[in-house]
C-alpha positions as CSV (number, residue, x, y, z in Angstrom):
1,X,101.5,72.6,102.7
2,X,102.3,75.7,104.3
3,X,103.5,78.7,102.8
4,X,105.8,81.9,103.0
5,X,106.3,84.3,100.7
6,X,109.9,86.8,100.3
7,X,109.9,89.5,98.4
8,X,113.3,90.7,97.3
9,X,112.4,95.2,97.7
10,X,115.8,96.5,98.5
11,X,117.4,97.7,95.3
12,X,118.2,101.1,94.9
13,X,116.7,101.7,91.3
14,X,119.3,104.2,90.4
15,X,118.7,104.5,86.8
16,X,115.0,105.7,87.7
17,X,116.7,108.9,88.6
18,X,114.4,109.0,91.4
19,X,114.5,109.9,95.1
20,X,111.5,107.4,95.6
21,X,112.7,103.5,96.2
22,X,111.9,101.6,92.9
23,X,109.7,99.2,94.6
24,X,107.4,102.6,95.1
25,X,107.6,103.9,91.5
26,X,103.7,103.2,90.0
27,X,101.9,101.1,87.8
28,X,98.3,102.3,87.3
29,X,98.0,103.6,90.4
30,X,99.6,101.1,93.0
31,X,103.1,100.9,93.7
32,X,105.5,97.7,91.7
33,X,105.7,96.4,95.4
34,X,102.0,96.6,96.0
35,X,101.5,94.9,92.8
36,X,103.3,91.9,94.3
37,X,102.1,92.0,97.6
38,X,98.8,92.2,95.9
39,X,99.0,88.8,94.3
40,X,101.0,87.2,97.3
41,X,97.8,87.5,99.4
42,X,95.8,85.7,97.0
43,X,97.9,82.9,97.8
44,X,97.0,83.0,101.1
45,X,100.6,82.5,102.8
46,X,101.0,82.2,106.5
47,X,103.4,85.5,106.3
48,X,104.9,87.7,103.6
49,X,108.8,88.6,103.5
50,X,109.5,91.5,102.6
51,X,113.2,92.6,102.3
52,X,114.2,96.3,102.4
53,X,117.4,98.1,102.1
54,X,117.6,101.4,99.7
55,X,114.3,103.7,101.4
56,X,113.4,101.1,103.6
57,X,111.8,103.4,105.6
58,X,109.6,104.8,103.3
59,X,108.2,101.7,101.8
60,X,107.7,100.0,105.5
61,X,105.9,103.6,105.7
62,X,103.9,103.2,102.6
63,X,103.2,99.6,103.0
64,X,102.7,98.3,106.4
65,X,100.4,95.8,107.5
66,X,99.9,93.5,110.2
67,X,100.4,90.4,107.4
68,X,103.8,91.8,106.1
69,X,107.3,91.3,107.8
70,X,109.7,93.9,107.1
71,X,113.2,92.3,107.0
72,X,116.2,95.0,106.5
73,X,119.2,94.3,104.4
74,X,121.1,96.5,105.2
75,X,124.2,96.1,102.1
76,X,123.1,95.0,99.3
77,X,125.6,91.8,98.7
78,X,123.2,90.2,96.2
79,X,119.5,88.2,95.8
80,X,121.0,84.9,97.9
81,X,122.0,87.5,100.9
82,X,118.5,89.4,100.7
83,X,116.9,85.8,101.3
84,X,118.8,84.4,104.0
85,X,117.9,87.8,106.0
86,X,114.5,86.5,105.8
87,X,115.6,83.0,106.9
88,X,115.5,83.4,110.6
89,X,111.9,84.1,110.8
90,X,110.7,81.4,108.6
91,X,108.6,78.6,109.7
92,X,106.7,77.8,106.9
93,X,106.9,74.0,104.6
94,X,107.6,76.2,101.8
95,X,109.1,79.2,100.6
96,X,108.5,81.7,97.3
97,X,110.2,83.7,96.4
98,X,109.7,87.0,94.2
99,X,110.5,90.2,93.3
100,X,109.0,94.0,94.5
101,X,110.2,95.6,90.9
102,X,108.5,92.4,88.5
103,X,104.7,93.3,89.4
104,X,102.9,91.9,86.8
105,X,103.6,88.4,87.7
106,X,100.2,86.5,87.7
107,X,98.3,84.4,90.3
108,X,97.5,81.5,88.4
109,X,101.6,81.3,87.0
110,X,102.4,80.8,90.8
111,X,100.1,78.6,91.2
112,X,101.3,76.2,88.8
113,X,104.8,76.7,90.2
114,X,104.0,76.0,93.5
115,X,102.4,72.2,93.0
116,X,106.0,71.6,92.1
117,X,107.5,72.3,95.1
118,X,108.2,69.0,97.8
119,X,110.9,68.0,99.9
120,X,113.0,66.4,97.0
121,X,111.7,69.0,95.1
122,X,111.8,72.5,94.0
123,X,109.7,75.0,91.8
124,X,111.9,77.3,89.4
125,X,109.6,79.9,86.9
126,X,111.5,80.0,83.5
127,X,111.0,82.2,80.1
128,X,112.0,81.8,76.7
129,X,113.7,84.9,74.9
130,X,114.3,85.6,71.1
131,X,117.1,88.2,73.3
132,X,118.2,86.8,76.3
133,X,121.2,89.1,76.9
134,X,121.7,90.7,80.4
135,X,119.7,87.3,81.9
136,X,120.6,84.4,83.5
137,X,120.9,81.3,81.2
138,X,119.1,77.8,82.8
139,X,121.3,74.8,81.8
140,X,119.8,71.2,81.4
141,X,121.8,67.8,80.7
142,X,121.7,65.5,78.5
143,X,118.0,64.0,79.3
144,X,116.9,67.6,80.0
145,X,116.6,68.0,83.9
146,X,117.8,71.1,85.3
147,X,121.5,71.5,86.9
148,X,122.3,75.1,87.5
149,X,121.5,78.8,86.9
150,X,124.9,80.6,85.0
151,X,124.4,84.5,85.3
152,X,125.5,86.6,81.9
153,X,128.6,87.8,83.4
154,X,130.1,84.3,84.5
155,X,128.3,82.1,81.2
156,X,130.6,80.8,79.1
157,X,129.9,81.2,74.8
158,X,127.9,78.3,74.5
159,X,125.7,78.6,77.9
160,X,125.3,82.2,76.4
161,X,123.2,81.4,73.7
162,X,120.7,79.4,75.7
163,X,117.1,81.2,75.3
164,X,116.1,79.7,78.4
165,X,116.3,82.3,81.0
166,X,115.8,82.4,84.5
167,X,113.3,84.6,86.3
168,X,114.4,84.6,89.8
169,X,110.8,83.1,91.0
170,X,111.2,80.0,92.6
171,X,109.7,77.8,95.3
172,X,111.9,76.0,98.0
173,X,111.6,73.3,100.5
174,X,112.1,75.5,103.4
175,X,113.7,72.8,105.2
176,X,116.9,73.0,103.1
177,X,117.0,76.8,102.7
178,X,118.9,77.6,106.0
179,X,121.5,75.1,104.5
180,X,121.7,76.2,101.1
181,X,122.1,80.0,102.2
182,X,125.1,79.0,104.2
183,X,127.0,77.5,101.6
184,X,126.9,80.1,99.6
185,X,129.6,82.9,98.0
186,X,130.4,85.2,96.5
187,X,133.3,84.1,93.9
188,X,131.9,85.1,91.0
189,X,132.3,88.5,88.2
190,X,129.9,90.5,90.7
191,X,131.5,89.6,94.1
192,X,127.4,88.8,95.3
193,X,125.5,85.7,97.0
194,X,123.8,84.8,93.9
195,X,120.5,82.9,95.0
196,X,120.6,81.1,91.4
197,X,123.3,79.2,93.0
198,X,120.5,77.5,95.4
199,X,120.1,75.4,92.1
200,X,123.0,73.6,91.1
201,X,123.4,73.0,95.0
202,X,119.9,71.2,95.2
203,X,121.2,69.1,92.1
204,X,123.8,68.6,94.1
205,X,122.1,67.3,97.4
206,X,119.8,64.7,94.7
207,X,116.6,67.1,94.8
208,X,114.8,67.5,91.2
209,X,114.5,71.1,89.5
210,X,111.1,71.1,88.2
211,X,109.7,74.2,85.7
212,X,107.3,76.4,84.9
213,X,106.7,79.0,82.3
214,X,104.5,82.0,82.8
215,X,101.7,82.3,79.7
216,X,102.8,85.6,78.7
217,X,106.6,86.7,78.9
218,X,106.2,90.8,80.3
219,X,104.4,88.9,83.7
220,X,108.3,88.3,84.8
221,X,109.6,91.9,83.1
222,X,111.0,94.2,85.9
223,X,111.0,97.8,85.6
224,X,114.6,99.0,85.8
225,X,113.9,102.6,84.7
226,X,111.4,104.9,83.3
227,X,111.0,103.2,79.9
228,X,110.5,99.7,81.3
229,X,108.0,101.2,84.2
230,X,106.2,102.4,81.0
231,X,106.1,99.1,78.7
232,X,104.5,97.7,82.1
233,X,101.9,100.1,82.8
234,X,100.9,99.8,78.8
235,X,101.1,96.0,79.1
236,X,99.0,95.8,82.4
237,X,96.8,98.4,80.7
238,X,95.8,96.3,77.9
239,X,95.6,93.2,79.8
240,X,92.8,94.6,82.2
241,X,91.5,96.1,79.1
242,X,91.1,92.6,77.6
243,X,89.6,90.8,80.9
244,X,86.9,93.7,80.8
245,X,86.0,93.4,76.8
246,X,85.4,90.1,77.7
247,X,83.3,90.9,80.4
248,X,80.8,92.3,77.6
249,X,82.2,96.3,77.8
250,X,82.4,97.9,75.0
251,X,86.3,100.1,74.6
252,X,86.1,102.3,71.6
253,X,90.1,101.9,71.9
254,X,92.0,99.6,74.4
255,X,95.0,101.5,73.9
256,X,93.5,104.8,75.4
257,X,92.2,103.3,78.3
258,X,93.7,103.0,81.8
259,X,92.0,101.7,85.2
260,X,94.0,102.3,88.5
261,X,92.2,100.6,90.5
262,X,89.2,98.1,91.0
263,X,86.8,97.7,88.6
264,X,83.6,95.5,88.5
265,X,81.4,95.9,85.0
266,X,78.1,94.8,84.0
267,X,77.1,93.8,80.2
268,X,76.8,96.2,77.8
269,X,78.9,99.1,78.7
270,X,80.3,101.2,76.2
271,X,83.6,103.1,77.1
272,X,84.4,105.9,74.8
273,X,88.5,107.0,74.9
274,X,90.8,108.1,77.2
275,X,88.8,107.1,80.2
276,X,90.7,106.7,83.5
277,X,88.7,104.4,86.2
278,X,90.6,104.8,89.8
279,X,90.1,103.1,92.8
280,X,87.1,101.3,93.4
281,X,84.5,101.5,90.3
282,X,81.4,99.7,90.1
283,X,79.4,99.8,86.5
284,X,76.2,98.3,85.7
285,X,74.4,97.1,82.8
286,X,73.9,99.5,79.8
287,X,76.1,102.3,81.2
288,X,77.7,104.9,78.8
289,X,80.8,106.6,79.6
290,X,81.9,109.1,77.0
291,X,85.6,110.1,76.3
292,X,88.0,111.8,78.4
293,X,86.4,111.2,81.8
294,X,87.6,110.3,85.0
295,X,85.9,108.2,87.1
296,X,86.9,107.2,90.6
297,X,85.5,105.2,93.6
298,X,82.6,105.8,92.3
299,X,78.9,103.3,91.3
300,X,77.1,103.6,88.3
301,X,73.7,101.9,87.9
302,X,72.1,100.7,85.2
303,X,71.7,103.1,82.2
304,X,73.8,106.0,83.3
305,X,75.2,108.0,80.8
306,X,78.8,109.7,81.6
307,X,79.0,112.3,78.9
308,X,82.3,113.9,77.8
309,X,85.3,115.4,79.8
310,X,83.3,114.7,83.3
311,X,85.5,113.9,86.6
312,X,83.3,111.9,89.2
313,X,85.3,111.3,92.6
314,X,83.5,109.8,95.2
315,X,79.8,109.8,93.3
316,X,76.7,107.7,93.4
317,X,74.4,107.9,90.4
318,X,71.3,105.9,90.3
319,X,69.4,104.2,87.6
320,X,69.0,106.5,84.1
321,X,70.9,109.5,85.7
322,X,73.3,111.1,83.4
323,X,76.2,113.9,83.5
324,X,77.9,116.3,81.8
325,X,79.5,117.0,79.5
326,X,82.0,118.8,81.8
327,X,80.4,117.8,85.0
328,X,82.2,117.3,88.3
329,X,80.8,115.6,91.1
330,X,83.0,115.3,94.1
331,X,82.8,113.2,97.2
332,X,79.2,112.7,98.5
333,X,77.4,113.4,95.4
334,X,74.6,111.7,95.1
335,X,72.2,111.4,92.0
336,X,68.8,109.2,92.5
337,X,67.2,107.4,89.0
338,X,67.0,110.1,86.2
339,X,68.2,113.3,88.1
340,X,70.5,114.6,85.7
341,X,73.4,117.2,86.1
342,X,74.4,119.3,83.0
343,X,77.8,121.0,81.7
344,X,79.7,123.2,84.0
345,X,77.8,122.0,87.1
346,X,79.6,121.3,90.2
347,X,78.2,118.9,93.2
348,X,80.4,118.5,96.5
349,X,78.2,116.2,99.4
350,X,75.0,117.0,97.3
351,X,72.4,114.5,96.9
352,X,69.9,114.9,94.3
353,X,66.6,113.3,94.0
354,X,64.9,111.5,91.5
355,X,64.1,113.5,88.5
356,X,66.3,116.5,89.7
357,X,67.8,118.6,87.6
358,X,71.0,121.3,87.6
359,X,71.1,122.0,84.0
360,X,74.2,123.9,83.5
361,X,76.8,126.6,85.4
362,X,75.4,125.6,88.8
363,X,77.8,124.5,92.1
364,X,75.4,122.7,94.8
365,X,77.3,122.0,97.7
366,X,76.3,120.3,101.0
367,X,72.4,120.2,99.6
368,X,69.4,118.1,99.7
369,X,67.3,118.3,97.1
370,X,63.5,117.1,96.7
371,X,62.6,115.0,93.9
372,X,62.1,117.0,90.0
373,X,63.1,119.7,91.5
374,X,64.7,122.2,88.7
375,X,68.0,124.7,89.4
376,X,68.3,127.3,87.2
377,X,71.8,128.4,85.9
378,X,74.3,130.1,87.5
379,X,72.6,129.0,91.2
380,X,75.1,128.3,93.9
381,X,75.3,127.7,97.0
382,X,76.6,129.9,99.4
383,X,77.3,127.1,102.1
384,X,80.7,128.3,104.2
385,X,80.8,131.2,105.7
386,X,84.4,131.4,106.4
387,X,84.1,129.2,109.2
388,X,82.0,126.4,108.8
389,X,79.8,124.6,106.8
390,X,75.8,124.6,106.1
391,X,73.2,122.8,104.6
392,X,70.7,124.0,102.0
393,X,67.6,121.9,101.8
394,X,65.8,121.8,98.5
395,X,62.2,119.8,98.7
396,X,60.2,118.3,96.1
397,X,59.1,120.3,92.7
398,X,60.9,123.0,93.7
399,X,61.7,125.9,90.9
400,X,65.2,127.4,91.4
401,X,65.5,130.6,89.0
402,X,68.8,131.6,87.2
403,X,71.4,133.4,89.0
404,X,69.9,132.7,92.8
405,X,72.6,132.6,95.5
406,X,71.0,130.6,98.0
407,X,72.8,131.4,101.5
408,X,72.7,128.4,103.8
409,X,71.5,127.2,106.1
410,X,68.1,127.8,104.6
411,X,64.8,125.5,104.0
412,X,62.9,125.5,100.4
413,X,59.8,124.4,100.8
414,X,58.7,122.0,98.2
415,X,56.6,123.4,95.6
416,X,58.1,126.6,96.1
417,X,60.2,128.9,93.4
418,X,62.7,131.6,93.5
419,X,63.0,134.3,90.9
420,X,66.2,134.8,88.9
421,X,69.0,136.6,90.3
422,X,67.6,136.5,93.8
423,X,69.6,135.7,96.7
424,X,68.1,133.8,99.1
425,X,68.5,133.9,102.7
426,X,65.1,133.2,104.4
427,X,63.2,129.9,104.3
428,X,60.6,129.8,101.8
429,X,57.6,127.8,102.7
430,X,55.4,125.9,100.2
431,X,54.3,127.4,97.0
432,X,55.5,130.6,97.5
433,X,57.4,132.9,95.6
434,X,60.8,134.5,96.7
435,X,62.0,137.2,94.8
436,X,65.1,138.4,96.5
437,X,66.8,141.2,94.1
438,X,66.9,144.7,94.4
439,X,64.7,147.3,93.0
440,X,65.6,148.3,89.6
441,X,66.2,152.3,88.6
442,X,66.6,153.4,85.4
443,X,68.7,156.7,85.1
444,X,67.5,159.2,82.5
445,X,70.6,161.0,81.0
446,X,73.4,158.5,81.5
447,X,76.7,159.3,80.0
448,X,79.2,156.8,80.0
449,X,82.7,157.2,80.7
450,X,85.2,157.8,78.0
451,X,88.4,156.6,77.8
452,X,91.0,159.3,78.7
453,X,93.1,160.0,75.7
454,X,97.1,159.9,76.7
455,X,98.8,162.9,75.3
């Protein structure tokens, strides 16, 4: 069977409020529309659909790829006209169809629904609703077999209390489609091409209307405005807080958790609250993550300890390493087994290596630095110059005193130390001491200032 997918992304959204297309409005990081276009590829279709109207440019902007086949509608005259603007460049067996603004919808539901799908046959994805009000209401016969969809506005008092409700998701032999679109109008309470009318027609023309419910009802809820777009991003946020507790991680509170991204987890991870993982996170075994950090794009090996309010972007940090609290590590960081960085320390394309230490107040950027090495606090360094950028190379057991400014490019030679409050702009080469302060004087007599008094 081969497969095409549509994507219905042309509504306008306007009770968002928004200037951005809904389709672009997020949840936990990726857009609705990216959502679906997210599971559609794991379906591995021969093309995916996707039909634009209301900031078309924008989302063919934000989304475009050589898989994806932007299809304009240019009025919006209802879901049966978005699809048969898609029509035309179909070639597939089969058609799905879904929606940019329902992005939680789950692989494994459309799965289901497509093995339903045949030439006699097609695929519709129904839910059950203790309120149904507002959707379209499936009607069955006497022995139960679909016959058609009847929309709110055009159901009758009886079809209106049907908790059966349509979702819109359906698969379609695609050899009918180009048929069914044509027959279709627009006398209804709406004046639109309804595509639920697709159904009664293939009752019509002897097919069979075959079901499938999703496993969890908010996998078909669309986000309409700003307090639906938030029951989603809560709901998706406990769901991929459940697949990683059983996983074996350890969430001190699912409901203060978000991840934005991709995550892969080892066993025994303990995540304390309000972390935020982003992009792509990896997490070994044993790892420790304490609360109100954010973590993104980053790997964590095996026992690494994340300790509170810490913001990683971008970081490596290798077995036993730890961090913080109040450490920020920023892209290129670097930290080999046990280096550890402390509170208030700042790394930007630093690499650290094993055993090193920046205990606390320190910002090392575009460093190397030797194994055990130690950095006093308050050490930075100085590596642009207004211009361009330079490297300060730390090598191994090196002893970085308190207060140094260490003026790249410059060489420490491993086993050498600095004195506090030196600023360092020469090499140093093994074992030696660099003091680089200037001379104290002591002034006999000193009176301080005094405050002139206003009269």
């Amino acid at each position: 069977m081969s497969l095409e997918i549509v994507i219905l992304a042309a509504g306008q959204g306007t009770r968002m409020r928004s200037a951005l297309p809904k389709v672009l409005h997020p949840i936990a990081g990726n857009s609705m529309l990216g959502h679906v276009i997210h599971s559609a590829r794991q379906l591995d279709p021969q093309r995916i659909h996707v039909v634009i109207g209301h900031g078309a440019d924008a989302v063919r902007e934000r989304l475009a790829a050589d898989d994806l086949n932007f299809v304009l509608q240019d009025k919006q005259l209802g879901t049966g006209h978005a699809v048969a603007q898609a029509v035309p460049f179909i070639t597939a067996d089969t058609v799905l169809v879904l929606y940019g603004d329902v992005p939680l919808i789950e692989v494994d539901s459309l799965l289901r629904l497509l093995k339903h799908v045949g030439p006699q046959q097609l695929g519709l994805l129904t839910v059950e609703l203790d309120d149904p009000t507002g959707y379209g209401r499936i009607v069955r016969d006497a022995d139960g077999q679909v016959t058609a969809i009847v929309e709110q506005k055009d159901a009758n008092e009886a079809q209106r209390a049907i908790t059966e409700c349509n979702t819109g998701i359906l698969t379609l032999p695609a050899g009918h489609l180009g048929d069914w679109m044509s027959r279709l109008s627009n006398n209804n309470a709406q004046g639109e091409y309804y595509l639920t009318d697709v159904i009664a027609m293939a009752v019509a023309d002897g097919l069979v209307v075959a079901t499938e419910q999703p496993l969890d009802a908010m996998e078909v809820q669309g986000a309409n405005d700003r307090r639906q777009l938030a029951e989603l991003e809560r709901h998706y946020q406990l769901r991929a807080a459940r697949r990683l507790m059983a996983q074996g991680v350890t969430l001190r509170d699912p409901a203060r958790f978000d991840v934005r991204g991709d995550v892969s987890v080892g066993r025994d991870v303990v995540i304390d609250i309000n972390v935020i993982l982003e992009g792509k996170v990896v997490i070994e075994d044993d790892v420790v993550i304490g609360p109100n950090c954010v973590i993104k794009d980053s790997t964590l090996r095996k026992g690494v300890v994340i300790k509170a309010n810490s913001h990683l972007d971008g970081a490596v940090m290798g077995e036993g390493s730890d961090a913080g609290p109040f450490a920020r590590l920023r892209p290129g960081s670097v930290l080999e087994a046990r280096a550890h960085v402390g509170n208030f320390v700042e790394l930007k394309n630093a690499h650290l290596g094993e055993g090193a230490k920046a205990g606390h107040l320190t910002y090392l950027g575009d460093a190397e630095i030797g194994a055990r090495t130690n950095i006093g606090a308050g050490t930075i360094t100085c590596n642009y110059d207004g211009a361009n950028k330079w490297r300060t190379v730390l090598g191994e057991d090196v002893f970085i005193g308190s207060n140094n400014s260490l003026v790249a490019p410059v060489d420490i030679s491993s086993g050498a130390t600095t004195a506090a409050g030196s600023t360092i702009t020469q090499n140093v080469d093994n074992q030696q001491l660099a003091v680089g302060r200037a001379r104290q004087k002591n002034i006999d007599g000193w009176k301080r200032p005094e405050k002139i008094k206003k009269p």
